[in-house]
C-alpha positions in Angstrom: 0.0 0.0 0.0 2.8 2.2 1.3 4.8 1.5 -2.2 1.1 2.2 -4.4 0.9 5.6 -2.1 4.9 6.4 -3.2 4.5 5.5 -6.4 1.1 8.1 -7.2 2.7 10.8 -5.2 5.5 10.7 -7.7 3.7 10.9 -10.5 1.7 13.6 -9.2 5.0 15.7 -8.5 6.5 15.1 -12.0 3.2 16.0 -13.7 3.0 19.4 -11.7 6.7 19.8 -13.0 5.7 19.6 -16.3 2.4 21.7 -16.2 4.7 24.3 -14.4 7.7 24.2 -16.9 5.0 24.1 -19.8 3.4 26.9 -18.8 7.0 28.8 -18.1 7.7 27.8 -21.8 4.3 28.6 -23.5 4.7 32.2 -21.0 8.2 33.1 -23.0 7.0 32.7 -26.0 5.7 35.9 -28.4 2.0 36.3 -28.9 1.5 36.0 -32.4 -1.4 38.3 -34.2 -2.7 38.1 -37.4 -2.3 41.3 -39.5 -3.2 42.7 -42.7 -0.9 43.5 -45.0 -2.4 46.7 -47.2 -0.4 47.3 -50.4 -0.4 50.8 -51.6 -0.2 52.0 -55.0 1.5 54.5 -56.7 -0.2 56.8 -58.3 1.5 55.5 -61.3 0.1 52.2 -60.8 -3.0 53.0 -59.9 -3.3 54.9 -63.6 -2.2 51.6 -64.9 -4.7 49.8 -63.3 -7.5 52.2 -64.3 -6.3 52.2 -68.0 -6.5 48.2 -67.6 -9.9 47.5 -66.3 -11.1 50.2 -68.7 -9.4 48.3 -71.6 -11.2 44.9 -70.1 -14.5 46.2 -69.8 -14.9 47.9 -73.5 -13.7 44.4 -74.3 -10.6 46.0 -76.5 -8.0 43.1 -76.7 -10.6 41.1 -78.4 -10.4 43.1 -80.8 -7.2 43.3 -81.2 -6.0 46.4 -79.7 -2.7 46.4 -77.6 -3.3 47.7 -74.0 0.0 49.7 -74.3 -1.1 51.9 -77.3 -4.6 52.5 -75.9 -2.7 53.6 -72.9 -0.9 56.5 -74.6 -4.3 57.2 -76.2 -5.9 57.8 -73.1 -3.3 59.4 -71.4 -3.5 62.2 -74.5 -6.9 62.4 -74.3 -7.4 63.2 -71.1 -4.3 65.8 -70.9 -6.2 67.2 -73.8 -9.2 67.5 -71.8 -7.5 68.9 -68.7 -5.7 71.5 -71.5 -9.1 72.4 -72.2 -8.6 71.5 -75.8 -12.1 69.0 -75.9 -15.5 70.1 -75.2 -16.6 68.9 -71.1 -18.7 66.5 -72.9 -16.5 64.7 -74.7 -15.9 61.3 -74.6 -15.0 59.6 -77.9 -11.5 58.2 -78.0 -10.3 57.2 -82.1 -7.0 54.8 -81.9 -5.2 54.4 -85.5 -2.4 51.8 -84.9 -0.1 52.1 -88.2 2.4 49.5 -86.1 -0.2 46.8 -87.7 -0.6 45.9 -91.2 -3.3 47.4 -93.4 -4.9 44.2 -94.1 -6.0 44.2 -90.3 -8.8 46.0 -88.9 -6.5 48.7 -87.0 -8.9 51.6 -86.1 -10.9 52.1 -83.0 -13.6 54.2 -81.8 -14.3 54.0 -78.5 -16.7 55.4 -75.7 -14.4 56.4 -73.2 -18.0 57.4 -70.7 -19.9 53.9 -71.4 -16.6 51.7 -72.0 -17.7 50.5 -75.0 -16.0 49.9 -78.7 -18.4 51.3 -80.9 -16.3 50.5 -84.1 -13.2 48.2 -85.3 -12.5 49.0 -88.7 -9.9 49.1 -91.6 -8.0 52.3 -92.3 -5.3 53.4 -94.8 -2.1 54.7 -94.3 0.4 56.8 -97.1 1.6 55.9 -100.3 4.7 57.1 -98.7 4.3 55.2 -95.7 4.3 51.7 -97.0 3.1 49.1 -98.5 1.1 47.0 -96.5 3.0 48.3 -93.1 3.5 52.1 -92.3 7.7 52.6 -92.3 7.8 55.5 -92.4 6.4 59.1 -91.2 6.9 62.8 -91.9 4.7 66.0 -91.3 6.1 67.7 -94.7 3.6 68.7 -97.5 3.6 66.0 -100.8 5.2 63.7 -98.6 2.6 61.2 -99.1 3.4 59.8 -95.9 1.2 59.7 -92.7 1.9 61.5 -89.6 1.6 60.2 -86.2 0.2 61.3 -83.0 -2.7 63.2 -81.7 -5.1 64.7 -83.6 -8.4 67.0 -82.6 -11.2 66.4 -84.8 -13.2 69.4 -86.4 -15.8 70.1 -88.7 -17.2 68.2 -92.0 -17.4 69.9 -95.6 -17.7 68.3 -99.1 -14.6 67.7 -101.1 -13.0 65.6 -104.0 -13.4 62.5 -101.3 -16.5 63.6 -100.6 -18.0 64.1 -97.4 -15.1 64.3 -95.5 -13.5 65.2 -91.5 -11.0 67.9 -91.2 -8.5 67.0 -88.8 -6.4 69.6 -86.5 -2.6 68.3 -85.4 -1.7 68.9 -82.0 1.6 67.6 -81.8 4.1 70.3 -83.4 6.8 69.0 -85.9 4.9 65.5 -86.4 1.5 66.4 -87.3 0.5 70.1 -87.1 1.0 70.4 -90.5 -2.5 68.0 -91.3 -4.5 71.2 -92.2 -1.9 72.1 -94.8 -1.5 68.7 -96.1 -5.7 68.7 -96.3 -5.2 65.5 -94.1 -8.8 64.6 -93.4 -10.9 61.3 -92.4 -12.9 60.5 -96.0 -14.2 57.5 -97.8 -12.1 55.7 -99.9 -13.0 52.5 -102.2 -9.5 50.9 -101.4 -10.4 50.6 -98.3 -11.8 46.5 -98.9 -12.0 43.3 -98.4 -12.1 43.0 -102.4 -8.9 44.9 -102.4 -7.3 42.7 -99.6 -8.0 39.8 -101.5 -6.7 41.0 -104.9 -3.4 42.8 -103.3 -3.0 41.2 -100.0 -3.8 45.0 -98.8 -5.9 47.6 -98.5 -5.2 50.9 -100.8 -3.0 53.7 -99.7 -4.0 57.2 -99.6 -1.8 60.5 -99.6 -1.6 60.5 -95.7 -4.9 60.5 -94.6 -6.7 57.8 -92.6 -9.4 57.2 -94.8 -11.7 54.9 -94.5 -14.3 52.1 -96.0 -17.2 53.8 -97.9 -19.2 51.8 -96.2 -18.3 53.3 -92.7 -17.3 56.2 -93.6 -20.3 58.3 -92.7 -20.9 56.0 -89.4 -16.8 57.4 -88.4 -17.4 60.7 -89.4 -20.7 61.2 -87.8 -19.4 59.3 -84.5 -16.0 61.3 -84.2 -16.8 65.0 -85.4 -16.6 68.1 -83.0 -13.3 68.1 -81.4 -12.9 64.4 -80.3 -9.5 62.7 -80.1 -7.8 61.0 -83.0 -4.4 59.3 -82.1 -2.5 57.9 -84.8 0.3 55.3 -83.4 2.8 54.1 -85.3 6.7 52.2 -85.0 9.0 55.4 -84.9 11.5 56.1 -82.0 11.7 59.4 -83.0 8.1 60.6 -82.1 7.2 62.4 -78.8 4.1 64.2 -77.4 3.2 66.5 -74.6 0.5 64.9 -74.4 1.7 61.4 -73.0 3.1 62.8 -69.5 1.9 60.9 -67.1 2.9 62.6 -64.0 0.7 65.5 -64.1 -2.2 64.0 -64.0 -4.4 64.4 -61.2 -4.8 61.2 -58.9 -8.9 61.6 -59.2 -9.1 61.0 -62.1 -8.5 57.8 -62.0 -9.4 56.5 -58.7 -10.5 53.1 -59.4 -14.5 52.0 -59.5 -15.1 56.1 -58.9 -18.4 57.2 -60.1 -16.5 60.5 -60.3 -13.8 59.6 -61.5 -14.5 60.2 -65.2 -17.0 63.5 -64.0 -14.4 64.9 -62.6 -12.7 65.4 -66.2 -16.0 66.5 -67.7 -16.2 63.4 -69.5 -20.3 62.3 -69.8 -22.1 59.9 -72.3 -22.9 61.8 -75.2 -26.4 61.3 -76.3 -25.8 62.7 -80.3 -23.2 59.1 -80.8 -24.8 57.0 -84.1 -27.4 60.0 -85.1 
């Protein structure tokens, strides 16, 4: 009995040593907390990440638009906006990408306020240019060739093309010579699938971006009145005002904003397709 009574005490003393030295342990140990890591964005980022859920949501890479060149569209149009150079209720964006062949559908008109392409369509670069890809660029009269950057659309009159889109060149020494030139949006029958498949390209005009007859009054009507028309194209050499980044205000593009896009003065505009 004496031995049972022993033995029980024993183990009674070592298990107290070992709730005691547990508890010592568990006692130096840190507390550990969960926490929540918040990463914050530049501002540079954060217009990056705008640019790219606006790109997703007009549905633009389907189409075959790089997100890269609709990001120097946008930044132009809306430093064009904040120069005051658009109308408050402007929001149609027009990219030309001359870095694609002609045989490709490489214009877009898009709703910057609804996020929505409104066309994809074929458009022609210079004789000067190219043949089926734009090489080459110049802003000089009888050059032939196209000239890149951004343009400000204007008013509509009827020419040797037709009803055709004068175009104003904001960027000096690469385009502002497009009213001199008469470098104007205008129907042109080149511009077809019937000359694809006879030449393996669309036709070439004397700079201008014109267009499919069967569009063309669809563009024109969709685009006049001082929209934004920027013509991108694979030249080192060209450089805009217009695509600085780092001046643009941080509202702008807060993300999933309902005033983001107020706060440039950009609305829907009712008068698109009539």
């Amino acid at each position: 009995m004496k031995k049972h009574l022993m033995w029980l005490i024993g183990a009674l003393l070592i298990f107290s040593i070992t709730i005691i030295s547990w508890r010592s342990a568990e006692a130096g140990k840190p507390i550990i907390t969960k926490t929540t890591t918040h990463t914050i964005l530049s501002e540079k980022d954060l217009f990056a990440q705008y640019v790219a859920n606006l790109f997703q949501a007009a549905h633009l890479q389907q189409s075959g638009l790089e997100l890269a060149v609709f990001q120097k569209a946008f930044t132009g149009f809306l430093n064009l906006k904040l120069a005051n150079k658009l109308p408050q209720n402007s929001s149609i964006l027009t990219v030309v990408d001359l870095s694609k062949p002609s045989h490709e559908k490489r214009m877009w008109i898009v709703d910057i306020a609804t996020k929505a392409l409104l066309l994809n369509t074929w458009v022609a670069h210079g004789q000067g240019s190219g043949d089926d890809m734009a090489s080459h660029f110049s802003n000089n009269n009888e050059s032939h060739q196209s000239s890149l950057g951004f343009y400000l659309t204007d008013d509509i009159y009827f020419g040797k093309h037709g009803r055709s889109l004068r175009l104003d060149g904001m960027d000096e020494g690469f385009n502002s010579g497009a009213r001199s030139r008469d470098i104007v949006v205008h129907a042109a029958p080149y511009v077809s699938q019937q000359n694809i498949n006879v030449q393996g390209r669309i036709g070439r005009s004397f700079g201008c971006p014109a267009v499919s007859p069967e569009v063309s009054d669809l563009v024109i009507n969709t685009i006049k009145g001082k929209t934004v028309l920027f013509v991108n194209g694979n030249d080192s050499s060209y450089s805009s005002k217009y695509l600085n980044e780092d001046d643009l205000p941080k509202s702008l593009f807060v993300p999933d904003s309902s005033a983001t896009m107020a706060n440039a003065g950009i609305v829907a505009n009712d008068t698109i397709g009539k």
